[in-house]
mmCIF file of the N, C-alpha and C atoms, coordinates in Angstrom:
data_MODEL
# 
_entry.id   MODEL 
# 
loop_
_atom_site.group_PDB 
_atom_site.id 
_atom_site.type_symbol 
_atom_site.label_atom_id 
_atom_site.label_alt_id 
_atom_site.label_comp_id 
_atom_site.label_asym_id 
_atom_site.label_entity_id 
_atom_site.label_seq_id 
_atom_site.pdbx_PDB_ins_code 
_atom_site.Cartn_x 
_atom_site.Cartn_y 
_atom_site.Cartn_z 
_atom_site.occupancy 
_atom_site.B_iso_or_equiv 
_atom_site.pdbx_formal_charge 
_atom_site.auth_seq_id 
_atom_site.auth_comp_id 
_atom_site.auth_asym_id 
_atom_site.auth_atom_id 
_atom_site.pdbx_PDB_model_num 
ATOM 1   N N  . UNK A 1 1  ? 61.945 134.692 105.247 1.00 0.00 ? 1  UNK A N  1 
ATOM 2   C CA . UNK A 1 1  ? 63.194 135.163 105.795 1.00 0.00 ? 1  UNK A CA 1 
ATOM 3   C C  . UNK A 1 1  ? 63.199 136.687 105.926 1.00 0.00 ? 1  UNK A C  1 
ATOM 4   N N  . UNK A 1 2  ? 63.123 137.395 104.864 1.00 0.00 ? 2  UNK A N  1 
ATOM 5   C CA . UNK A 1 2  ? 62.686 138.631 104.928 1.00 0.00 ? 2  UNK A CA 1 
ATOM 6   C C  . UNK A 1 2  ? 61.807 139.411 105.567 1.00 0.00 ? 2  UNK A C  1 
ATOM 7   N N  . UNK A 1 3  ? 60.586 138.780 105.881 1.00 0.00 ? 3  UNK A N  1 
ATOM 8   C CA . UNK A 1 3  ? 59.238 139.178 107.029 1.00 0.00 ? 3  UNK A CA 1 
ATOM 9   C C  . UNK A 1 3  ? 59.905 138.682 107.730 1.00 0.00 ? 3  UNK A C  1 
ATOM 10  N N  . UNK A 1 4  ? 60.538 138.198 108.326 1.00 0.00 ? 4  UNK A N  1 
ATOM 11  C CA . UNK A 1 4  ? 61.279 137.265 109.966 1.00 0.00 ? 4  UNK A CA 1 
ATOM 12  C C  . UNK A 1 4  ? 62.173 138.293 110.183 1.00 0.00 ? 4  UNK A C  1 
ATOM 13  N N  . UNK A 1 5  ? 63.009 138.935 109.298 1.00 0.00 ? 5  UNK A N  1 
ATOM 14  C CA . UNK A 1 5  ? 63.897 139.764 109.531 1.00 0.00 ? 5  UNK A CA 1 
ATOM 15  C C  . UNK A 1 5  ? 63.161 141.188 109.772 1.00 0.00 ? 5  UNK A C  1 
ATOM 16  N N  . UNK A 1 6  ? 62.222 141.981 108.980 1.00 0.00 ? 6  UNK A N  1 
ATOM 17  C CA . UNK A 1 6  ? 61.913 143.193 109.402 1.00 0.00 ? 6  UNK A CA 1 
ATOM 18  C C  . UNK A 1 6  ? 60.941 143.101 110.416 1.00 0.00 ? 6  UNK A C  1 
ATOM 19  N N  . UNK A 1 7  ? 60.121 141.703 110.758 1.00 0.00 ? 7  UNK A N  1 
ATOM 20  C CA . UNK A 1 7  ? 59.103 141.819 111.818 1.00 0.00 ? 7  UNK A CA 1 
ATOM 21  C C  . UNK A 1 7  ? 60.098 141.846 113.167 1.00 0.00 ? 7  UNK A C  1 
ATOM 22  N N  . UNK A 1 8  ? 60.606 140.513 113.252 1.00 0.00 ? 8  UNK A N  1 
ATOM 23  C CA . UNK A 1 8  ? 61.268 140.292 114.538 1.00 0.00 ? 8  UNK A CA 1 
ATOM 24  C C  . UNK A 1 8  ? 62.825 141.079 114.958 1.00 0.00 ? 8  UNK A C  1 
ATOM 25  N N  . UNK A 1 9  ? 63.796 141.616 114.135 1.00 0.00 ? 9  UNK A N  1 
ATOM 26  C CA . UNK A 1 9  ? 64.832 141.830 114.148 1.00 0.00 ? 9  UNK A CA 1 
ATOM 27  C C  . UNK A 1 9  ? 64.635 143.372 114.200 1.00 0.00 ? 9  UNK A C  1 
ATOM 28  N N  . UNK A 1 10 ? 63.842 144.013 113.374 1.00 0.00 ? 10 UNK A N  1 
ATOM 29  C CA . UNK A 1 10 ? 63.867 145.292 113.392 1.00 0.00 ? 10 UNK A CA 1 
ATOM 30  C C  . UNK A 1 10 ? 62.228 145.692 113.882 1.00 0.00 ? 10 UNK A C  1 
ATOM 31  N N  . UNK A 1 11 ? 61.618 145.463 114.149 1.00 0.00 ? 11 UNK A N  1 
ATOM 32  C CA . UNK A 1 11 ? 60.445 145.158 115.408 1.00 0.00 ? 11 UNK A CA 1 
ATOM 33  C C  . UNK A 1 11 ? 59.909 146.472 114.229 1.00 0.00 ? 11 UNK A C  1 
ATOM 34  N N  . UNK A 1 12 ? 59.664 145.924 112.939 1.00 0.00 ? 12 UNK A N  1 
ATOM 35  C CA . UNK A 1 12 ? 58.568 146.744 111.905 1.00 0.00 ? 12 UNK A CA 1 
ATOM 36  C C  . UNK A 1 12 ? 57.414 145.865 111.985 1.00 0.00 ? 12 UNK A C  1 
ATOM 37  N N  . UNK A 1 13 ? 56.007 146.823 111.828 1.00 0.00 ? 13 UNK A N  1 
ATOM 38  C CA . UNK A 1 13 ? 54.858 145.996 111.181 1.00 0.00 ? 13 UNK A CA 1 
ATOM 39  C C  . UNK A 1 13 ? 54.465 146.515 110.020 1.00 0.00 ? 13 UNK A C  1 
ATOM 40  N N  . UNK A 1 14 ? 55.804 146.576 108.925 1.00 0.00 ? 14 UNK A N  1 
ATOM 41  C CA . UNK A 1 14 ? 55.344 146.396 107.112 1.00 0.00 ? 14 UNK A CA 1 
ATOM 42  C C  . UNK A 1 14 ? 55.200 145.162 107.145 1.00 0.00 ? 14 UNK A C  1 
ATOM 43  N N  . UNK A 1 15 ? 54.166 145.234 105.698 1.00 0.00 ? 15 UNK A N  1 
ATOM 44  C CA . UNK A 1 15 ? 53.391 144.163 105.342 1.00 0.00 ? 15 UNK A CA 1 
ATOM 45  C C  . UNK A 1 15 ? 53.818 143.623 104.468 1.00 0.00 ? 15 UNK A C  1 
ATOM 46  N N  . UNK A 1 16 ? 54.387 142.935 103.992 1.00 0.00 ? 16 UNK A N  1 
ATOM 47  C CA . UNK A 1 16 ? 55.200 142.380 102.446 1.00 0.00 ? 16 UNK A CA 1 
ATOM 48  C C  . UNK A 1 16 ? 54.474 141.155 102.228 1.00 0.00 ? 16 UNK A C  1 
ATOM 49  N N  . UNK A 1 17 ? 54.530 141.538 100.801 1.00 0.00 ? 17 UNK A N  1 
ATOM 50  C CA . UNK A 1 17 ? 53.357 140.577 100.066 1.00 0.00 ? 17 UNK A CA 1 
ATOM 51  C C  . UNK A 1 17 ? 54.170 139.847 98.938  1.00 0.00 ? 17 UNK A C  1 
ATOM 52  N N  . UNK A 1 18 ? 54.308 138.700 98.683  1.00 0.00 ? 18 UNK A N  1 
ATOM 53  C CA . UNK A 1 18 ? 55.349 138.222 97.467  1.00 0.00 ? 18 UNK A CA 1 
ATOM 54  C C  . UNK A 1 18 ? 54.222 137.223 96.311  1.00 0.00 ? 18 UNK A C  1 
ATOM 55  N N  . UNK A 1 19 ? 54.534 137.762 94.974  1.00 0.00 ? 19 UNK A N  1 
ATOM 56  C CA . UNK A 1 19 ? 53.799 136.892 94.182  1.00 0.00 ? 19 UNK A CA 1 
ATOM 57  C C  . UNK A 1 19 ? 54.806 137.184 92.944  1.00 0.00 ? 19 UNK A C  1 
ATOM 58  N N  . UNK A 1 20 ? 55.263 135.625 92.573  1.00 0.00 ? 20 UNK A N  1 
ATOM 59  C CA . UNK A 1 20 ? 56.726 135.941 91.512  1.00 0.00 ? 20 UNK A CA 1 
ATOM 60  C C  . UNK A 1 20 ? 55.895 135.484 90.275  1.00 0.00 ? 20 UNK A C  1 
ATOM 61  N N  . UNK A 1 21 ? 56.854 136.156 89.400  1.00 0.00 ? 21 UNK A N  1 
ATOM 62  C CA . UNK A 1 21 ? 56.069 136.602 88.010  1.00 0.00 ? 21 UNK A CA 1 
ATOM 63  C C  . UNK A 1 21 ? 57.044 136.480 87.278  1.00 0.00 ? 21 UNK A C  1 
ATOM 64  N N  . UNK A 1 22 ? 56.791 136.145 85.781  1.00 0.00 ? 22 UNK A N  1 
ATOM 65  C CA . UNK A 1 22 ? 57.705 136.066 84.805  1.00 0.00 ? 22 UNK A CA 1 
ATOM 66  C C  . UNK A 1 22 ? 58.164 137.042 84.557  1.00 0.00 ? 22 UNK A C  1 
ATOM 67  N N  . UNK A 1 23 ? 59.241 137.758 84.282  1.00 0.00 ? 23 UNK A N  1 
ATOM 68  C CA . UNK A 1 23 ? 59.609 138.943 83.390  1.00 0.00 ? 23 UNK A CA 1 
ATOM 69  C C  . UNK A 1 23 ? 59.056 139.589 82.366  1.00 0.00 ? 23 UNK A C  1 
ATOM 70  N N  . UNK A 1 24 ? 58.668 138.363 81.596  1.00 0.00 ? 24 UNK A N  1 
ATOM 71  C CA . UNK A 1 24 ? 57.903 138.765 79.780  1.00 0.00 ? 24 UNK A CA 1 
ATOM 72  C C  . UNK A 1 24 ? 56.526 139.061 79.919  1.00 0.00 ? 24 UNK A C  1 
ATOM 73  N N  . UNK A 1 25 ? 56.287 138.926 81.593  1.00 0.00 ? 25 UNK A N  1 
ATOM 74  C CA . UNK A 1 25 ? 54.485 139.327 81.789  1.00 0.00 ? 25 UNK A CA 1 
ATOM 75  C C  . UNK A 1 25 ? 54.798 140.279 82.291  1.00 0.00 ? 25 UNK A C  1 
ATOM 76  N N  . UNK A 1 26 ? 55.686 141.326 82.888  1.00 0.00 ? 26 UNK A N  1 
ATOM 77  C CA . UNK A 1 26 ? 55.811 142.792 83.627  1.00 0.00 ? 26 UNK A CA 1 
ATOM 78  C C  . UNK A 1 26 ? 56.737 143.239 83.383  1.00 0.00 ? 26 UNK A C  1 
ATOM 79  N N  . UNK A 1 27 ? 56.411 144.328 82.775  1.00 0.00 ? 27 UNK A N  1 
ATOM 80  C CA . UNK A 1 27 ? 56.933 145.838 82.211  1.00 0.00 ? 27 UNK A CA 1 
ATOM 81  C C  . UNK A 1 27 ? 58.160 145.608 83.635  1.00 0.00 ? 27 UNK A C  1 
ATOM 82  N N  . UNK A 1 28 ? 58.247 146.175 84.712  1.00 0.00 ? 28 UNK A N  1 
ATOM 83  C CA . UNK A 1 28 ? 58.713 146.619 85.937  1.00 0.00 ? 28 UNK A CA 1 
ATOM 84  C C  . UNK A 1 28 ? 59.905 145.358 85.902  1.00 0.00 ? 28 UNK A C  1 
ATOM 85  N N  . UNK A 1 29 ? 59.770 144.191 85.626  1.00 0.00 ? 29 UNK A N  1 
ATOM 86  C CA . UNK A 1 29 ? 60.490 143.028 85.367  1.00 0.00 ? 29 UNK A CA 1 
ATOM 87  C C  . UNK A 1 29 ? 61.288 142.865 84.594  1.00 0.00 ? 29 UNK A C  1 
ATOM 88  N N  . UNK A 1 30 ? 60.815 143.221 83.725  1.00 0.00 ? 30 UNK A N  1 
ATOM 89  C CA . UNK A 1 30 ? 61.466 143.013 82.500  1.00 0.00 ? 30 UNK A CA 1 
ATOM 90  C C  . UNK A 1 30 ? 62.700 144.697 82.288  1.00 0.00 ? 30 UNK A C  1 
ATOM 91  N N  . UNK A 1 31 ? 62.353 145.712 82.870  1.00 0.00 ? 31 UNK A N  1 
ATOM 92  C CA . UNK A 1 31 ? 63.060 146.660 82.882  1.00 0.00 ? 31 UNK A CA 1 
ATOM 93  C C  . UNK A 1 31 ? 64.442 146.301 83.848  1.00 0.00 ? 31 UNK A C  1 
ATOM 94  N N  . UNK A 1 32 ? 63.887 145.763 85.289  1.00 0.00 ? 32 UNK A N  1 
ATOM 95  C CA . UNK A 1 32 ? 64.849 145.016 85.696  1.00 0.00 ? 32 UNK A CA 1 
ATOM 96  C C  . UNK A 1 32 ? 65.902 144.218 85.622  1.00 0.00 ? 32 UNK A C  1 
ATOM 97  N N  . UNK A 1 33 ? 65.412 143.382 84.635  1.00 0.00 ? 33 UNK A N  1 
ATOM 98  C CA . UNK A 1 33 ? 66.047 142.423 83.804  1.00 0.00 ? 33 UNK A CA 1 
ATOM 99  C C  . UNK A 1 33 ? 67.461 143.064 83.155  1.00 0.00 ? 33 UNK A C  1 
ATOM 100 N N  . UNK A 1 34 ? 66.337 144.264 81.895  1.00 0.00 ? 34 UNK A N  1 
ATOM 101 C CA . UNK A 1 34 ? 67.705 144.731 81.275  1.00 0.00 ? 34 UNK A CA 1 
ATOM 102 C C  . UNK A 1 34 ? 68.706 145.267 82.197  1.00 0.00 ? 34 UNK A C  1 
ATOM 103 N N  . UNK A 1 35 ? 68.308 146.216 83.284  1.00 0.00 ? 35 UNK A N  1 
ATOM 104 C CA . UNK A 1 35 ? 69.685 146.745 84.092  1.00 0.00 ? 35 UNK A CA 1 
ATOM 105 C C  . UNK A 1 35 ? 70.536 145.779 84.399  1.00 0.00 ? 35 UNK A C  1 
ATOM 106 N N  . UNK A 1 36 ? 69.668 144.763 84.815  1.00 0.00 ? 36 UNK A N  1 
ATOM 107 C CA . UNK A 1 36 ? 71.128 143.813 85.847  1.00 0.00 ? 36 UNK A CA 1 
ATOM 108 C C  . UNK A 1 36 ? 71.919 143.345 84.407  1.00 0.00 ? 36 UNK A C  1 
ATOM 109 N N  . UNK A 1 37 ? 71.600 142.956 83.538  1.00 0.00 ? 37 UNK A N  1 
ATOM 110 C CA . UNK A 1 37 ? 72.332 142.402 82.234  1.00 0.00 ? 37 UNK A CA 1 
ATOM 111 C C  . UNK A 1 37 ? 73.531 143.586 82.127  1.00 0.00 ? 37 UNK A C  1 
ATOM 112 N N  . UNK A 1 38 ? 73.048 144.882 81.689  1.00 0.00 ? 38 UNK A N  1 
ATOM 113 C CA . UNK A 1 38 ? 73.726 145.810 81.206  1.00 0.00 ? 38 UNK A CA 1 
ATOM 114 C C  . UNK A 1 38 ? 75.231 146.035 82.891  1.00 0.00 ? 38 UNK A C  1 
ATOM 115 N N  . UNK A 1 39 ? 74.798 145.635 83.821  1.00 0.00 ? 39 UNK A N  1 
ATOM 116 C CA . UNK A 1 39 ? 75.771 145.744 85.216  1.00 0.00 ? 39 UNK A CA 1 
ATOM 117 C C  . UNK A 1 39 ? 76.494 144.382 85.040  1.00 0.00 ? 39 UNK A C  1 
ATOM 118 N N  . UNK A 1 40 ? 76.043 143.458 85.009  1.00 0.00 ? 40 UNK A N  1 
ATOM 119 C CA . UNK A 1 40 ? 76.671 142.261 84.562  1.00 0.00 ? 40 UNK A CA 1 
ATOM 120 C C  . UNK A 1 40 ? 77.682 142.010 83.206  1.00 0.00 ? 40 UNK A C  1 
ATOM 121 N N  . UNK A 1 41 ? 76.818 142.916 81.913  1.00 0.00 ? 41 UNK A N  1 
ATOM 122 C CA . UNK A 1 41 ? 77.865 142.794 80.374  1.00 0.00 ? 41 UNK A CA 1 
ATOM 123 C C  . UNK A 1 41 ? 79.450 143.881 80.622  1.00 0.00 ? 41 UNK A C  1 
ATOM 124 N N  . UNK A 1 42 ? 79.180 144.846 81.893  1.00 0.00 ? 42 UNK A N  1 
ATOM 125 C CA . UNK A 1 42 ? 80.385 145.660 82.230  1.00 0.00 ? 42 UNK A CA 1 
ATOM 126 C C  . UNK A 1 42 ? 80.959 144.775 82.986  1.00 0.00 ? 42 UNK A C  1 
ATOM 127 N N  . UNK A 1 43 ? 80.528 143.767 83.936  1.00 0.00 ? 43 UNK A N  1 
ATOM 128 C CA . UNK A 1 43 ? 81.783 143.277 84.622  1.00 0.00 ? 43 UNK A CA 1 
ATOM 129 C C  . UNK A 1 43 ? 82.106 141.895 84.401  1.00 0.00 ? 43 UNK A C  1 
ATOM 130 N N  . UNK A 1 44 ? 81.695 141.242 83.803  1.00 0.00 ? 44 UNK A N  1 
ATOM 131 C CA . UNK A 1 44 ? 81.844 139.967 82.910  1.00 0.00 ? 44 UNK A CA 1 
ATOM 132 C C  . UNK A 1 44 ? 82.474 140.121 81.455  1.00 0.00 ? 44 UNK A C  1 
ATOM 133 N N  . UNK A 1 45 ? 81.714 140.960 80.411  1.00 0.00 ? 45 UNK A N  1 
ATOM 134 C CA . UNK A 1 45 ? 82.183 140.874 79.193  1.00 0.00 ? 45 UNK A CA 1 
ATOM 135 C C  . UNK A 1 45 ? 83.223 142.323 79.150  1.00 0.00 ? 45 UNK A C  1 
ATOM 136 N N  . UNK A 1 46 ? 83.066 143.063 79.936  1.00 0.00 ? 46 UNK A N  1 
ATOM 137 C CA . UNK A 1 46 ? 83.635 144.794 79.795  1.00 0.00 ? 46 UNK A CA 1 
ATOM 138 C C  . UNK A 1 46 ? 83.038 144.888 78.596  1.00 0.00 ? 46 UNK A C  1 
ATOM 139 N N  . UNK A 1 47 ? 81.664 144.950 78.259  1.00 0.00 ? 47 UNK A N  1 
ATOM 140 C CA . UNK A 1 47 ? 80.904 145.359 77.703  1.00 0.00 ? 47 UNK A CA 1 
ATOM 141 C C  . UNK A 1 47 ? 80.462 146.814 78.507  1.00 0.00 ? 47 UNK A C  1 
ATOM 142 N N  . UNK A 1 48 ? 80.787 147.983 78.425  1.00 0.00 ? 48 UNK A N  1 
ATOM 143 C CA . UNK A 1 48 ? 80.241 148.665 78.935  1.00 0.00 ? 48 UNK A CA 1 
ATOM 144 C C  . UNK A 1 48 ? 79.214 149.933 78.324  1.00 0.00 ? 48 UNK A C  1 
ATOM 145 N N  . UNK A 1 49 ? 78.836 149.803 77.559  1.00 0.00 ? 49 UNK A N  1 
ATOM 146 C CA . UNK A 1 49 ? 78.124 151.301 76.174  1.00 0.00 ? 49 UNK A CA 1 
ATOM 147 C C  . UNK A 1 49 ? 77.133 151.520 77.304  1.00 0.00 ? 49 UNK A C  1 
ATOM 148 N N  . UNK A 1 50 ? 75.938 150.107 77.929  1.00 0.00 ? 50 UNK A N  1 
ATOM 149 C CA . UNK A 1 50 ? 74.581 150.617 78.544  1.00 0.00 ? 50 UNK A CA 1 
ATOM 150 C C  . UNK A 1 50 ? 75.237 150.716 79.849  1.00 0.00 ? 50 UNK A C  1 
ATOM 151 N N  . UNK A 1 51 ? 75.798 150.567 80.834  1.00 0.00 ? 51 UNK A N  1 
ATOM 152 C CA . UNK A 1 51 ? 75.793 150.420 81.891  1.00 0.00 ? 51 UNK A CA 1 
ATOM 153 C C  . UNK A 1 51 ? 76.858 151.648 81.913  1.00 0.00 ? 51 UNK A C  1 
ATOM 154 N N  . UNK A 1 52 ? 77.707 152.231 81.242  1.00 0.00 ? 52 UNK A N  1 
ATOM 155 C CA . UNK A 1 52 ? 78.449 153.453 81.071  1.00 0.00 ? 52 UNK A CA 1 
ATOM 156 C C  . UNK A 1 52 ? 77.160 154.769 81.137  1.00 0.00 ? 52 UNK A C  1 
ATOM 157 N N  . UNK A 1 53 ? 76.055 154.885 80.168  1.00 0.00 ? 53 UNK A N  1 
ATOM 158 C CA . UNK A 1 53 ? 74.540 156.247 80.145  1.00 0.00 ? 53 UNK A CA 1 
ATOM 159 C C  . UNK A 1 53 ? 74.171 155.430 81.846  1.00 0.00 ? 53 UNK A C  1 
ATOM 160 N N  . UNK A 1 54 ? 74.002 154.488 82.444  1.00 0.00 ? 54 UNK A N  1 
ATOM 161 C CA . UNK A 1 54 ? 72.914 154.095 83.699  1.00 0.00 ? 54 UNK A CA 1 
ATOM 162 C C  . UNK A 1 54 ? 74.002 154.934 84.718  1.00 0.00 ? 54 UNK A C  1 
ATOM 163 N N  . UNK A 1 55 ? 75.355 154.691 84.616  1.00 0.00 ? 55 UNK A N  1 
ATOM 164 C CA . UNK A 1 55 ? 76.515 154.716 85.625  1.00 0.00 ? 55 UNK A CA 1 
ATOM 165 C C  . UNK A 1 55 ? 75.879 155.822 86.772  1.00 0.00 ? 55 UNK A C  1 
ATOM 166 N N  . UNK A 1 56 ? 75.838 157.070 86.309  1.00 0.00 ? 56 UNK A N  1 
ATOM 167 C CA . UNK A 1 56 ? 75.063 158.083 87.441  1.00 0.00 ? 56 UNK A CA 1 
ATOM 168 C C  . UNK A 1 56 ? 74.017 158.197 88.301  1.00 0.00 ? 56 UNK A C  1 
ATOM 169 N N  . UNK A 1 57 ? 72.822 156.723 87.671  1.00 0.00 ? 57 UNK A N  1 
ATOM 170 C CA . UNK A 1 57 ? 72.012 157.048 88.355  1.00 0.00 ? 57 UNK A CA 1 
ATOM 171 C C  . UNK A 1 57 ? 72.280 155.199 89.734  1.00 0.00 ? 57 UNK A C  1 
ATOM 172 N N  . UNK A 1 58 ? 73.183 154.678 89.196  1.00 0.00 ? 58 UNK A N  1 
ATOM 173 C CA . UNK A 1 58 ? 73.550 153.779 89.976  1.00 0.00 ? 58 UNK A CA 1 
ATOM 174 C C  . UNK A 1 58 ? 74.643 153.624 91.599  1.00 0.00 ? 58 UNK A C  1 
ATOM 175 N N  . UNK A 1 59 ? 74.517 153.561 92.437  1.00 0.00 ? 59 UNK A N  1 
ATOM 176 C CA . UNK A 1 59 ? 75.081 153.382 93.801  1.00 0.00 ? 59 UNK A CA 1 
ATOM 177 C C  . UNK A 1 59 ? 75.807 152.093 94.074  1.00 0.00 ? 59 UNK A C  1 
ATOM 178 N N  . UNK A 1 60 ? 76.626 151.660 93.847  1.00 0.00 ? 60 UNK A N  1 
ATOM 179 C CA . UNK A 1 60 ? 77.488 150.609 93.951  1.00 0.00 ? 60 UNK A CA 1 
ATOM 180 C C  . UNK A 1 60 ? 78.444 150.725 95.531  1.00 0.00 ? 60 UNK A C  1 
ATOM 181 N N  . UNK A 1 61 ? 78.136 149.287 96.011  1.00 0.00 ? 61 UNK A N  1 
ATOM 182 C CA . UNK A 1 61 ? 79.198 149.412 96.862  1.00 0.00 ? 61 UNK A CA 1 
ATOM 183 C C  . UNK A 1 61 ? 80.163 147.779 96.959  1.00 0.00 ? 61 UNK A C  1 
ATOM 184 N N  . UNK A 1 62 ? 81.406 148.003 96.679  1.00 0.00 ? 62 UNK A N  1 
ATOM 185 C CA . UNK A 1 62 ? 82.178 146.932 96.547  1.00 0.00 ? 62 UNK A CA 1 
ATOM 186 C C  . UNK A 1 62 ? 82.582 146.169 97.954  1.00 0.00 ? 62 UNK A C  1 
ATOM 187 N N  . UNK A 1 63 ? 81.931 144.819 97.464  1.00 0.00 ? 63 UNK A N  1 
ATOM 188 C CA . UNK A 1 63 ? 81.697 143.823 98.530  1.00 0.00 ? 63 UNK A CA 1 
ATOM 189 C C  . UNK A 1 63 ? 82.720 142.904 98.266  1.00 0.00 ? 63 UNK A C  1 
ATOM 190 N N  . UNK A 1 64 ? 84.102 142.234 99.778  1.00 0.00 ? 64 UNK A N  1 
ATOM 191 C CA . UNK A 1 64 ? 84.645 141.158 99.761  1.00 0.00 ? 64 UNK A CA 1 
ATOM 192 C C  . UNK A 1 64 ? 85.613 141.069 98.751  1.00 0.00 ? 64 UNK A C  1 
ATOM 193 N N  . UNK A 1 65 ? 86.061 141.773 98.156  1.00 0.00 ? 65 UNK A N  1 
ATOM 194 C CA . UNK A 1 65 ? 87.247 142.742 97.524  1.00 0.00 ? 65 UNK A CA 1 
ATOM 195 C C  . UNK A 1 65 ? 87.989 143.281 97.555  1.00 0.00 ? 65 UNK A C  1 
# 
């Protein structure tokens, strides 16, 4: 869907390569992991301590709201 969309729709020839991986096998994954939790424990639990230090380096835009 994604190669269909930047090949044909936006007439790119990037190359995207997909090979899915556990989290607990990649560093890069697993860092991932924690952000979305810490964006999720602010708007589910209003847990906010980690996602309050990330807040600056994050870009949010409110969707269907």
């Amino acid at each position: 869907m994604i190669k269909s969309e930047v090949w044909l729709n936006m007439n790119s020839e990037v190359e995207i390569n997909y090979s899915p991986q556990q989290s607990h096998n990649n560093e890069r994954l697993m860092f991932i992991d924690w952000v979305a939790n810490f964006v999720w424990r602010h708007y589910e639990d209003v847990n906010s301590g980690a996602y309050q230090i990330l807040r600056p380096f994050i870009n949010e835009d409110r969707l269907f709201f």
